[in-house]
C-alpha angles and dihedrals in degrees: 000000000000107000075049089053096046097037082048088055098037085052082047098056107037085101088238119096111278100244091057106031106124089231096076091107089075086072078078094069089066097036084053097047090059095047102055089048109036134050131258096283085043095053092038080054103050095042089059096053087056094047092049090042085051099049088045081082087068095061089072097043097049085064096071102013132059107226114233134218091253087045102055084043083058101056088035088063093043091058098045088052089055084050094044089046095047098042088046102048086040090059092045084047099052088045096046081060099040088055092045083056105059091044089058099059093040081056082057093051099051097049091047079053094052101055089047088055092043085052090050094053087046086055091044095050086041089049099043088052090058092045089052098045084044085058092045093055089048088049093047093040090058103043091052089046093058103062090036085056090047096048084040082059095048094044087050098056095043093056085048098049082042087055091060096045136091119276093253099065 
């Protein structure tokens, strides 16, 4: 409303008429900016209170002019081309948010994926250190069982020879 309000005043001040004053494209500043924040009827809205605010220039004029066919095609045109502006900036609009959206929520899911790969490293490392500490006991087991086999054996021999000795020995 504002942007309408200070591009109303600048058409009203260029010293020209209104309605031909060469500074009617700034009435797109406020047709775009509703279109970028507001949906399609906003901005349908918007864009026909500029229109209208653009052909109240004409009620001053027809007082002392008489308005042409080219003329009325000419403002036709302008205001189709508010209308044009404002339906086309509004789609690009819609979609720009649409697409920040998905990827949004593609941002969410990857990093929903991330922390489950980062748990299952975690797994996998936790995993590997028990397999490895697993490997390490069977390593240590055996070579602790080889020399107590060995002295088993020898025990072993020695209770049977002492068997057969005398009760002395």
């Amino acid at each position: 409303l504002l942007k309408l309000a200070l591009a109303t005043l600048l058409l009203s001040h260029t010293g020209d008429l209104g309605i031909n004053s060469s500074y009617y494209p700034i009435l797109f500043l406020p047709v775009v900016t509703a279109a970028v924040y507001f949906g399609p009827w906003g901005t349908l809205f918007w864009t026909a209170l500029v229109s209208a605010a653009y052909c109240s220039y004409l009620l001053p004029v027809l007082q002392d002019y008489a308005l042409t066919d080219s003329g009325i095609a000419e403002l036709v045109s302008r205001n189709l081309f508010f209308f044009l502006a404002a339906i086309i900036v509004n789609r690009f609009a819609v979609e720009n948010r649409r697409q920040t959206q998905r990827y949004q929520i593609l941002a969410e899911q990857l990093a929903e994926t991330n922390r489950l790969l980062e748990n299952a490293q975690a797994q996998a490392r936790r995993s590997e250190r028990l397999a490895a500490l697993g490997q390490l006991s069977a390593g240590l087991a055996h070579e602790i069982r080889n020399p107590l086999g060995i002295i088993k054996g020898s025990a072993e021999i020695l209770n049977q020879r002492l068997a057969t000795a005398e009760p002395l020995a």
